[in-house]
Backbone of each chain as ProteinMPNN parsed JSONL, in Angstrom:
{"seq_chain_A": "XXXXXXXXXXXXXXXXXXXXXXXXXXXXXXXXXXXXXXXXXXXXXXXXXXXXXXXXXXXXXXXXXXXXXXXXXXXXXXXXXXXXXXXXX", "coords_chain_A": {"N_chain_A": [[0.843, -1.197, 0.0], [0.541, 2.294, -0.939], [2.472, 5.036, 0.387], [0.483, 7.197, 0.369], [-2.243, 6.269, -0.232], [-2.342, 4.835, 2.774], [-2.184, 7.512, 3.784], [-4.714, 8.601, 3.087], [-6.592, 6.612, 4.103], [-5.917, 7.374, 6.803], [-6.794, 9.989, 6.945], [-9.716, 9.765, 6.87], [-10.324, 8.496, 9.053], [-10.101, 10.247, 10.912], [-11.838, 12.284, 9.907], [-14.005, 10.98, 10.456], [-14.039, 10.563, 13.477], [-13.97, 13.445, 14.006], [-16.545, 14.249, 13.027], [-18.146, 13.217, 14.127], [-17.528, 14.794, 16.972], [-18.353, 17.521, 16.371], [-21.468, 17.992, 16.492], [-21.836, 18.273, 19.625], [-20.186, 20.413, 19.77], [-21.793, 22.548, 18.059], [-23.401, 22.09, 19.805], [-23.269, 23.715, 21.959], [-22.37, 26.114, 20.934], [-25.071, 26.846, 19.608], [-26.929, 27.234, 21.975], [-26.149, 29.071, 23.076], [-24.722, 28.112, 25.446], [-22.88, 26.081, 28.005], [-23.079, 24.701, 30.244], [-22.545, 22.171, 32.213], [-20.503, 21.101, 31.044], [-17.267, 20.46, 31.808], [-14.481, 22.779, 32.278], [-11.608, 22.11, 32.707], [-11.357, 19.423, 32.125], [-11.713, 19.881, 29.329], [-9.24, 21.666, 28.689], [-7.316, 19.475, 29.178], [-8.08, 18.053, 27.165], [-7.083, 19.683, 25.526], [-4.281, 20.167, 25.761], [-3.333, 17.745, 25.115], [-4.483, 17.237, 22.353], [-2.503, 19.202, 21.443], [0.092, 18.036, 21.799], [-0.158, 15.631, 20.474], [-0.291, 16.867, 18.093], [2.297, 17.493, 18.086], [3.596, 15.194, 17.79], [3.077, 14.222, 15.01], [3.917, 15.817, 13.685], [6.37, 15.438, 14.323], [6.599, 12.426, 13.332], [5.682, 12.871, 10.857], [3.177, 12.361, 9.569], [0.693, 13.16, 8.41], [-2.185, 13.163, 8.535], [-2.884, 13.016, 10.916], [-1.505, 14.907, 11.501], [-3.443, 17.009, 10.44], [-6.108, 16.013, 11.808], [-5.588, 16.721, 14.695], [-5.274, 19.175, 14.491], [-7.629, 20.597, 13.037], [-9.633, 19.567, 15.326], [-8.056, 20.96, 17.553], [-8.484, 23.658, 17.033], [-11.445, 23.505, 17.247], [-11.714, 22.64, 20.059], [-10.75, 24.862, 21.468], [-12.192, 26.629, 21.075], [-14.739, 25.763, 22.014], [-13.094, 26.311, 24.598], [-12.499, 28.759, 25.11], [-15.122, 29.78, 24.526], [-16.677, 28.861, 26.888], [-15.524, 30.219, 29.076], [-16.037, 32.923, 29.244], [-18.693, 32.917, 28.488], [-19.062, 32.056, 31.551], [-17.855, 34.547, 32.721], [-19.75, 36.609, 32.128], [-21.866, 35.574, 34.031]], "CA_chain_A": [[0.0, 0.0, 0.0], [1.566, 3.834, -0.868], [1.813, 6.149, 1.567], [-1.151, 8.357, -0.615], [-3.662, 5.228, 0.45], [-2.109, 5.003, 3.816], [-2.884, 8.954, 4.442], [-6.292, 8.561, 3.001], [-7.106, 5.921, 5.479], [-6.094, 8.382, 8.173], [-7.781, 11.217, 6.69], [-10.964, 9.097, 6.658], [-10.481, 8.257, 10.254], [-9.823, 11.616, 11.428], [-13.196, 12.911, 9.188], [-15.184, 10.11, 11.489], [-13.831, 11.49, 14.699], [-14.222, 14.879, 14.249], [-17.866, 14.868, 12.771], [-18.345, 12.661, 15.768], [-17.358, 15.815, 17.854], [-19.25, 18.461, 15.787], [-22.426, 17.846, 17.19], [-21.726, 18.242, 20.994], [-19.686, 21.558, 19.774], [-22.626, 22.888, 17.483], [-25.063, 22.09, 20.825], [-22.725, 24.389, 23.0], [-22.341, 27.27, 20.375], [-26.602, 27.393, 19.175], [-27.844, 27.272, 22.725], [-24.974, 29.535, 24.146], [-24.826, 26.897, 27.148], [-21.444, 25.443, 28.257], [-23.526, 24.434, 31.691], [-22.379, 20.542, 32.493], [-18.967, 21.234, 30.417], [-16.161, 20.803, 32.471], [-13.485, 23.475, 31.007], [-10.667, 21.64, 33.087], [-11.449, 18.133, 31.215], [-11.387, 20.468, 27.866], [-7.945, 21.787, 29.103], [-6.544, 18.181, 29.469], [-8.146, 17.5, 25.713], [-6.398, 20.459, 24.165], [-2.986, 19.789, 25.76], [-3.165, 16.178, 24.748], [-4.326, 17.414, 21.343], [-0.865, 19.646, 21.193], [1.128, 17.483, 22.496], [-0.71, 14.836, 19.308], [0.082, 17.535, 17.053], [4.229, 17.584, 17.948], [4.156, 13.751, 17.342], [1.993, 13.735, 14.112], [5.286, 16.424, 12.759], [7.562, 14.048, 14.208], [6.251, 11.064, 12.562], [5.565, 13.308, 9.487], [1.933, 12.079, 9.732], [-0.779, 14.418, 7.442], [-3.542, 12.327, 9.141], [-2.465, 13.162, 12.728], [-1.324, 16.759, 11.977], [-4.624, 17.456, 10.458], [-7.056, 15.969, 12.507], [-5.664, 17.364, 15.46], [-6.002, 20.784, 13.842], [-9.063, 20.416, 13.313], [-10.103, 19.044, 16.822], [-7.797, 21.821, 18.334], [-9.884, 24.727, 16.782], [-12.96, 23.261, 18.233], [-12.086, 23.052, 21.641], [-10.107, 26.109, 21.985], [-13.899, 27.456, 20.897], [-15.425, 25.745, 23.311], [-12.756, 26.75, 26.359], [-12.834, 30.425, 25.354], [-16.696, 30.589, 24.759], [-16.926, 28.357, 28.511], [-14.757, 31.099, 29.748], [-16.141, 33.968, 28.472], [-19.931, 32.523, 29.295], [-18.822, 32.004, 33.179], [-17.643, 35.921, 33.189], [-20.427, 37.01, 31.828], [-23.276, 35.611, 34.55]], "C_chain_A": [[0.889, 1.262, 0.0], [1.208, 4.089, 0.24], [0.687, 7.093, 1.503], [-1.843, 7.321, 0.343], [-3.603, 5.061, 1.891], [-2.805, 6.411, 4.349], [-3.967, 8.999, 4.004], [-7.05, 7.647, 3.95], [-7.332, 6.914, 6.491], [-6.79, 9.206, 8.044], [-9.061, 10.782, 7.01], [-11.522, 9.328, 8.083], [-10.487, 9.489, 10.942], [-11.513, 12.406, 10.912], [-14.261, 12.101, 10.267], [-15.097, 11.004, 12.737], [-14.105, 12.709, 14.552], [-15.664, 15.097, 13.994], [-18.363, 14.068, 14.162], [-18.636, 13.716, 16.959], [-18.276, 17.066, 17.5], [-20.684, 18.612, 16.35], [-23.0, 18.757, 18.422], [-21.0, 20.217, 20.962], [-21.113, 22.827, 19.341], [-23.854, 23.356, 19.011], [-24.627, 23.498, 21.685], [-22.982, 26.317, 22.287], [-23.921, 27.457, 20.102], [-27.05, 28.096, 20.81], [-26.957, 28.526, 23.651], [-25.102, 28.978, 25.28], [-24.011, 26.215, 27.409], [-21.6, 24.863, 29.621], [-22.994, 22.692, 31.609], [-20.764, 20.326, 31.437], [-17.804, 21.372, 31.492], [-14.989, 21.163, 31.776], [-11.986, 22.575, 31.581], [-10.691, 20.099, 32.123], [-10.89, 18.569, 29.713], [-10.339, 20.76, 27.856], [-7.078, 20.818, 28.807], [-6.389, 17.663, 28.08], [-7.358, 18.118, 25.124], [-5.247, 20.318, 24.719], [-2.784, 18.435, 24.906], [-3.453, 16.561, 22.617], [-2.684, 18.645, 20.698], [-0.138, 18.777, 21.02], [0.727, 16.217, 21.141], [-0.02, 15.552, 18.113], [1.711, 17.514, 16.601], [4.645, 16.162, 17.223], [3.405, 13.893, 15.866], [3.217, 14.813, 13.147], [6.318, 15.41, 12.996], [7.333, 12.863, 13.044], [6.397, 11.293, 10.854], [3.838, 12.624, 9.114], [1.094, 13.102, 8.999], [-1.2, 14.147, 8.259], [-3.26, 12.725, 10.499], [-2.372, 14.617, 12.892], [-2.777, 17.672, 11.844], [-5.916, 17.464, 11.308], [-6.773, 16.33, 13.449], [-5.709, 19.144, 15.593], [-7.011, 21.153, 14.002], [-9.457, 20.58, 14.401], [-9.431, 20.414, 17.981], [-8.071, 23.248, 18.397], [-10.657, 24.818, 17.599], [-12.367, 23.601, 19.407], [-11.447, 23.92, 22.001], [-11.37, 27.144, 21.272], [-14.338, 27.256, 21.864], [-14.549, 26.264, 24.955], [-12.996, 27.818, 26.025], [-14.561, 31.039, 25.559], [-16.76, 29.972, 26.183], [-16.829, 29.679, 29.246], [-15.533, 32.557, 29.995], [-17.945, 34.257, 29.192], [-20.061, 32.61, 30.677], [-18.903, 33.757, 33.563], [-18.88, 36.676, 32.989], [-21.738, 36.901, 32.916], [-22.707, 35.52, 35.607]], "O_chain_A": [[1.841, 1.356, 0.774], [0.26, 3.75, 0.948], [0.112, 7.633, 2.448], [-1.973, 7.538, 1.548], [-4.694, 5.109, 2.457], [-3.747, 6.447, 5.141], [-4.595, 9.735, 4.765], [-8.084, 8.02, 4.504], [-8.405, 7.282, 6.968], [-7.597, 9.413, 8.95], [-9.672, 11.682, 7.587], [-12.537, 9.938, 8.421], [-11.309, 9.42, 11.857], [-12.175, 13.027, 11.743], [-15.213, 12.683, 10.787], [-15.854, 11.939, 12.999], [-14.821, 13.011, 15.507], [-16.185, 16.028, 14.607], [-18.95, 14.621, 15.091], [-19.598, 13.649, 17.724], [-18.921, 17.574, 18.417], [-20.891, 19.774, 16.7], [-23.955, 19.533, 18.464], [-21.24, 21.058, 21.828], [-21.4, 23.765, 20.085], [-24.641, 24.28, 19.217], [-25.5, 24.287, 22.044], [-23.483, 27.305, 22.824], [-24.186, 28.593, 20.494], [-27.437, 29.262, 20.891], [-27.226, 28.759, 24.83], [-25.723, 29.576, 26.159], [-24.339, 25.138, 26.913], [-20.595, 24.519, 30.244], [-23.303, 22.147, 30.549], [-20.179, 19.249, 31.328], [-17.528, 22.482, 31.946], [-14.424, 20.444, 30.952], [-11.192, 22.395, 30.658], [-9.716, 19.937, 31.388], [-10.024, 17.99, 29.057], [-9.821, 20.215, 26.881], [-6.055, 21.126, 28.195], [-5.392, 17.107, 27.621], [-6.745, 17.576, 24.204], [-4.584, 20.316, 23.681], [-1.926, 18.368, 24.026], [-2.665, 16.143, 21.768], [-2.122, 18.615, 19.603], [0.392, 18.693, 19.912], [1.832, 15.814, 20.777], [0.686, 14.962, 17.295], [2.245, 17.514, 15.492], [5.565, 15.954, 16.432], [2.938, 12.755, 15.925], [3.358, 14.552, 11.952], [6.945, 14.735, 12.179], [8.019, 12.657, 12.043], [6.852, 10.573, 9.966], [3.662, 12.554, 7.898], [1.131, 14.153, 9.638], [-0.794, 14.783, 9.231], [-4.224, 12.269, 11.115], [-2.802, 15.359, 13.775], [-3.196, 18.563, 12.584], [-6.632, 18.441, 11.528], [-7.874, 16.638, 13.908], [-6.045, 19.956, 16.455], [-7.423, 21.906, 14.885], [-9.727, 21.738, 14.719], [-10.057, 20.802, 18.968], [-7.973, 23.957, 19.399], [-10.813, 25.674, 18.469], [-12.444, 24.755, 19.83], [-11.434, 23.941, 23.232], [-11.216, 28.347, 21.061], [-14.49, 28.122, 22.726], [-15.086, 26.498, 26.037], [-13.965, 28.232, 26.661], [-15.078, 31.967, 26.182], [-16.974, 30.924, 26.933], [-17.751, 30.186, 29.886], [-15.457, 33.125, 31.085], [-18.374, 35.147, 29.926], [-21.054, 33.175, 31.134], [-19.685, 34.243, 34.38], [-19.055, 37.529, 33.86], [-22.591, 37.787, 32.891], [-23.353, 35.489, 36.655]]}, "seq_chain_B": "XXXXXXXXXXXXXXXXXXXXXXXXXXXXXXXXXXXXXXXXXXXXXXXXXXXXXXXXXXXXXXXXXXXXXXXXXXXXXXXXXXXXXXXXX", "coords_chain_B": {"N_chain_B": [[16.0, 13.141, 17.534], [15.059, 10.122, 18.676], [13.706, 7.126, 17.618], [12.385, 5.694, 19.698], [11.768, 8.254, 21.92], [10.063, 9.692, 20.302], [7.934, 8.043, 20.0], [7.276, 7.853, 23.163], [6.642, 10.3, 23.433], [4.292, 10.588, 22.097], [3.057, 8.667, 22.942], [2.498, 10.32, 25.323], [0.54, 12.489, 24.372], [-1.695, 10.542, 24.107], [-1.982, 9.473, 26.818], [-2.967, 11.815, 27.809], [-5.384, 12.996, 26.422], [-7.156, 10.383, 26.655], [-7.067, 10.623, 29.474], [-9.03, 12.649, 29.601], [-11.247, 12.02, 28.748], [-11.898, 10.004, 30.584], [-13.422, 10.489, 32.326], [-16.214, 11.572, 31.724], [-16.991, 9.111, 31.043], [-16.98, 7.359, 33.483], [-18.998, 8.643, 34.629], [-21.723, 8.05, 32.83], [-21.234, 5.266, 33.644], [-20.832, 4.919, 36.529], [-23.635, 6.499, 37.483], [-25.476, 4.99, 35.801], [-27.197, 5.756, 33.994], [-27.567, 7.188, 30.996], [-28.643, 9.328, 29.416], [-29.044, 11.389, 26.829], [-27.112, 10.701, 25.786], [-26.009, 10.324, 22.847], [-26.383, 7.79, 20.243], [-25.942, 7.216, 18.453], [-23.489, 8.703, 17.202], [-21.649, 8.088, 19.022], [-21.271, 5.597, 17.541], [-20.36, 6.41, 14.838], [-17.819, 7.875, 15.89], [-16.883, 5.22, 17.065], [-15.902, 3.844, 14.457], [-14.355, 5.597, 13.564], [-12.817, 5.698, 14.94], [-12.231, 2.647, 14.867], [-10.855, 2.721, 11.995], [-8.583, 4.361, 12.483], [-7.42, 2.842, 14.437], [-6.417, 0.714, 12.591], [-5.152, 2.569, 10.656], [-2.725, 3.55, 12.523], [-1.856, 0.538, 12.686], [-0.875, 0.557, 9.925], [1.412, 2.564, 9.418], [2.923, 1.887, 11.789], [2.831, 2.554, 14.1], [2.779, 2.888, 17.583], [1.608, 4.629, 19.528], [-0.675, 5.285, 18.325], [-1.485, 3.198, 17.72], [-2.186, 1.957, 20.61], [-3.482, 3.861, 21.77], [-6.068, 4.075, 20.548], [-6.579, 1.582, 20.529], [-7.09, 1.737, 23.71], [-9.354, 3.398, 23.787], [-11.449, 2.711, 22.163], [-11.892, 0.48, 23.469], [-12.836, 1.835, 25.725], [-15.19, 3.241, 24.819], [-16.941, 1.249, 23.124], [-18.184, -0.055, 25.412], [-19.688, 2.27, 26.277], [-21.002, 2.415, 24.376], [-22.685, -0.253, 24.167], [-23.633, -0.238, 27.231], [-25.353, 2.025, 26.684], [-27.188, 1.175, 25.055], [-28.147, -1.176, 26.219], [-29.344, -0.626, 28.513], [-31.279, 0.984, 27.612], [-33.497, -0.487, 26.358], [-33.801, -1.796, 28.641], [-35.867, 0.153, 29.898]], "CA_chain_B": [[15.125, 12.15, 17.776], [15.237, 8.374, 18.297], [11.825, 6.461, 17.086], [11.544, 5.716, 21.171], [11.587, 9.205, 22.433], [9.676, 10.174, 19.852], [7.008, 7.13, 20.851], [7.093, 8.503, 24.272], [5.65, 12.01, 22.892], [3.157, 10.154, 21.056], [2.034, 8.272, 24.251], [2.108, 11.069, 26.652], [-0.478, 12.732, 24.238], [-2.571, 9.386, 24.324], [-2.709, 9.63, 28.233], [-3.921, 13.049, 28.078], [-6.703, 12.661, 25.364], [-7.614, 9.686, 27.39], [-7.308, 11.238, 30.767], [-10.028, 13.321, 28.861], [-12.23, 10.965, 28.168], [-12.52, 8.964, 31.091], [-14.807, 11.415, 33.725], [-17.529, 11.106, 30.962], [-17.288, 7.428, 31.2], [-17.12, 7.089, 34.771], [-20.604, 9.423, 34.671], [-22.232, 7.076, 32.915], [-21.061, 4.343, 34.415], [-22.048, 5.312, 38.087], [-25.043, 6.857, 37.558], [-26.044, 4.136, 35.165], [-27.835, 6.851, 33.245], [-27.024, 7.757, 29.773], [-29.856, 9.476, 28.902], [-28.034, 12.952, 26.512], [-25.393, 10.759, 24.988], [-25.973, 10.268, 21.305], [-25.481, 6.594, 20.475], [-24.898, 7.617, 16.583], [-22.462, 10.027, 17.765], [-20.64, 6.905, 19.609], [-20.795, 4.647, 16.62], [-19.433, 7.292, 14.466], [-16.939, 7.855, 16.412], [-16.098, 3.957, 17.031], [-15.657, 3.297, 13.166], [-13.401, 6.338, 13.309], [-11.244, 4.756, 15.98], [-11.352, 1.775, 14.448], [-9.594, 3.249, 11.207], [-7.431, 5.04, 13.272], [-6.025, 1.675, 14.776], [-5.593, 0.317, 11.411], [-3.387, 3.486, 10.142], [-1.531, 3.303, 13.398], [-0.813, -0.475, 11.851], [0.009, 0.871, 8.671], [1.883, 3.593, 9.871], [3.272, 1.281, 12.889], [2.865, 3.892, 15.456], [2.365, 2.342, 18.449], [0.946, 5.601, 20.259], [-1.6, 5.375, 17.643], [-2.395, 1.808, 18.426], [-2.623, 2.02, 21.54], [-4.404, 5.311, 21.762], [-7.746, 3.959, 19.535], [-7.144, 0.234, 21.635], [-7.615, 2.452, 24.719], [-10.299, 4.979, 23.503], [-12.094, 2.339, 21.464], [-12.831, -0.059, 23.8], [-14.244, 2.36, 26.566], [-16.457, 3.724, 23.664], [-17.711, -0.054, 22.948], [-18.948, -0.015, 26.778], [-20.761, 3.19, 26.639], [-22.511, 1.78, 23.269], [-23.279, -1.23, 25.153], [-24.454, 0.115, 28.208], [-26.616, 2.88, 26.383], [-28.218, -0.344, 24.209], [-29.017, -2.67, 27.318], [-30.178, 0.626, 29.131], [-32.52, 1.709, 26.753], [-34.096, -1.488, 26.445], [-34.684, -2.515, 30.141], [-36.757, 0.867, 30.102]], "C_chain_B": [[14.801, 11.198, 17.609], [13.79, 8.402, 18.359], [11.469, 6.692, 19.006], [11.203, 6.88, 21.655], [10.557, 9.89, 21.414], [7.716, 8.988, 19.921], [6.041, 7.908, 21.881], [6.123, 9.409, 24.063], [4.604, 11.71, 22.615], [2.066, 9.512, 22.266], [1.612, 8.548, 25.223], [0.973, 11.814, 25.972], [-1.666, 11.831, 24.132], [-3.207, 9.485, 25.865], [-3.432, 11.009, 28.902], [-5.266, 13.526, 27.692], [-7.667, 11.902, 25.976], [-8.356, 9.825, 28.639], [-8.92, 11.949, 30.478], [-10.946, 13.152, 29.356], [-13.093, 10.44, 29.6], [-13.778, 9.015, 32.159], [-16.093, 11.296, 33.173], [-17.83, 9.787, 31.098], [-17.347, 7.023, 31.98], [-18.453, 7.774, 35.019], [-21.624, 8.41, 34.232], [-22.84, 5.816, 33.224], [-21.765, 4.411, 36.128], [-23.248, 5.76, 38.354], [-25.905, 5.93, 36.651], [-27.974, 4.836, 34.61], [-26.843, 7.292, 31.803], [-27.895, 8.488, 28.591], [-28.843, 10.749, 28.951], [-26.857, 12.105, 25.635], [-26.241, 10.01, 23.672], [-25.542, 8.779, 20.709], [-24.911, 6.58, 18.928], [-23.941, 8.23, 17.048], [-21.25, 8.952, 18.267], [-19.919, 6.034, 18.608], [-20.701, 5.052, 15.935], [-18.037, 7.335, 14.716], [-16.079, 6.506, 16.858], [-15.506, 3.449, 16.197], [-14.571, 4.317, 13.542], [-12.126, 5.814, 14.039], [-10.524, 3.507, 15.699], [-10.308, 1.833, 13.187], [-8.488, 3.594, 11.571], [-6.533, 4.217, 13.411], [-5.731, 1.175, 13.7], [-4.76, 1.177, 10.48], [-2.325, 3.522, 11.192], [-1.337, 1.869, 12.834], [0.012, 0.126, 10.938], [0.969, 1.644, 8.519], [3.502, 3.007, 10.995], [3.972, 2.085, 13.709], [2.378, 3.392, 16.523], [1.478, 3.243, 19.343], [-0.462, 5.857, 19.77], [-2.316, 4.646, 18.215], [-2.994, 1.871, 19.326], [-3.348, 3.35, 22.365], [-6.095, 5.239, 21.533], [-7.621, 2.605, 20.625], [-7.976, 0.945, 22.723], [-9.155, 2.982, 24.853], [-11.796, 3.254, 22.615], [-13.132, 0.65, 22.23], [-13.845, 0.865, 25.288], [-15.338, 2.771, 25.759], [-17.34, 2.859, 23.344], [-18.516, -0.279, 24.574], [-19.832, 1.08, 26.6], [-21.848, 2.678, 25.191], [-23.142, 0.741, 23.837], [-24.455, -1.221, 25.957], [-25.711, 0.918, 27.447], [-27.759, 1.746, 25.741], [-28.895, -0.871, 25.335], [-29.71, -1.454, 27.932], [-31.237, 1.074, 28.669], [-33.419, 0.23, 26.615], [-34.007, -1.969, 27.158], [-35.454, -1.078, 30.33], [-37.91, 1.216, 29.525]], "O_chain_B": [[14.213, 10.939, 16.558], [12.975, 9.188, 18.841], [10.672, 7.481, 19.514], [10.025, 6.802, 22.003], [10.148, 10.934, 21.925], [6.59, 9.484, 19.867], [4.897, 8.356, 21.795], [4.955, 9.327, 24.444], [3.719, 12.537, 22.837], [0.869, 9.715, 22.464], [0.848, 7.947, 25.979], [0.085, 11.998, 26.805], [-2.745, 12.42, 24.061], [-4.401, 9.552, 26.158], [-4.09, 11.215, 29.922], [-6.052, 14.212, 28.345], [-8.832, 12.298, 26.028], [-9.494, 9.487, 28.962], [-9.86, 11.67, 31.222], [-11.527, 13.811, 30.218], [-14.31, 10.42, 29.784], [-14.607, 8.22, 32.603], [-17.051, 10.978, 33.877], [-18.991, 9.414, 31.271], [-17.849, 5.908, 31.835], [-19.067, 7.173, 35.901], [-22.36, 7.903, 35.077], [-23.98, 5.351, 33.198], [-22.832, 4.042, 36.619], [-23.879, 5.453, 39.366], [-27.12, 6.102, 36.745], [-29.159, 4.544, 34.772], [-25.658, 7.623, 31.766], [-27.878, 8.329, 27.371], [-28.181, 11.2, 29.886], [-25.949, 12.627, 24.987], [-27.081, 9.131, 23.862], [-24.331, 8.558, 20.693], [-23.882, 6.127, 18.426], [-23.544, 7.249, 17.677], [-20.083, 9.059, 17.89], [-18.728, 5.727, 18.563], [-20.971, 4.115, 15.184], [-17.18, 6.921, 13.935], [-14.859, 6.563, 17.009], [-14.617, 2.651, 16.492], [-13.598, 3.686, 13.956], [-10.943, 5.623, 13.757], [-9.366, 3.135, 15.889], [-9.226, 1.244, 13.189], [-7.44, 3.198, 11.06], [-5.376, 4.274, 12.995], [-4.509, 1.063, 13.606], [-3.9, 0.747, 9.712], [-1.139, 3.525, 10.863], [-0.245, 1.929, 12.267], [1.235, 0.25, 11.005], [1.56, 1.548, 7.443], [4.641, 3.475, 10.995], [5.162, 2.273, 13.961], [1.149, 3.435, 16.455], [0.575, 2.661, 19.942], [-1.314, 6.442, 20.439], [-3.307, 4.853, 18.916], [-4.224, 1.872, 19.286], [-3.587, 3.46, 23.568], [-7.009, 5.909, 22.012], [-8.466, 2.529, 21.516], [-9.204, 0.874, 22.777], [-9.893, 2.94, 25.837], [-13.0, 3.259, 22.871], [-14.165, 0.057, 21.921], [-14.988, 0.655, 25.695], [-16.476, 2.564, 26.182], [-18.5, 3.243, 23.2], [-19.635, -0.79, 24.524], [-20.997, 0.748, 26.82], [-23.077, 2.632, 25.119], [-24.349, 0.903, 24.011], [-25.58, -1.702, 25.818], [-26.874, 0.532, 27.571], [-28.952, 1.647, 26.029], [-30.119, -0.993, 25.376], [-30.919, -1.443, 27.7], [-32.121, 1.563, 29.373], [-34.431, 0.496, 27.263], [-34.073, -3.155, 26.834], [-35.872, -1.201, 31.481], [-38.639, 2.052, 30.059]]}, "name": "protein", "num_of_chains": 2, "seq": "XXXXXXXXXXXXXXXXXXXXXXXXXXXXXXXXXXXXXXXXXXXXXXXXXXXXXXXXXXXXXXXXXXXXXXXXXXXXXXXXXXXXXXXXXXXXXXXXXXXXXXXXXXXXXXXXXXXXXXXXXXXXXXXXXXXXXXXXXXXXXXXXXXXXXXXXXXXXXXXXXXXXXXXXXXXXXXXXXX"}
């Protein structure tokens, strides 16, 4: 198998996971409501998604660098709107 | 950067992603309530994991592997549970 078909696998897998996540993000941003969100859990996700991102250059990984791109967008949406929501009420 | 240290990196963002993860799944679990969690949303997200572990084969990234092993079978419990749950009610 190339490495092309190899990184389309990952890409694939990475497209599952993330629309996976879309949802739960979508619910937070319509309803402005971040109530039952723990921002410290989200914290833990977006280090761990960094810290995904350094290895996914190491490796030389597309599929790893991207989908944690992706994924590290989102929840650096959801901690700032959490954040932001809390100050506000 | 040797492959191992570069492993390492790969598996300290696994235990953080994870770490994540697991307060949602312990919620579930103890309150043996899962009424809010999305079971498309799960099995979405399970296919995605399982790709995942088969580009960490193809890839032979062990941080991968064992990142989606991890992640993929607590995810098969909360589909589980939400299934038998919903049908003893």
């Amino acid at each position: 198998m190339s490495d092309l078909h190899i990184e389309i696998i990952g890409l694939i897998a990475a497209t599952f996971t993330t629309i996976a996540f879309v949802p739960q993000f979508l619910k937070i941003w319509k309803k402005r409501d971040a109530s039952g969100v723990s921002v410290s859990m989200y914290v833990i996700m977006f280090i761990g998604i960094c810290i995904w991102f350094c290895y996914g250059v190491l490796i030389e990984s597309i599929a790893v660098i991207t989908a944690n791109v992706v994924s590290g967008i989102l929840q650096m949406f959801i901690i700032v709107f959490t954040l932001i929501h809390r100050n506000n009420n």
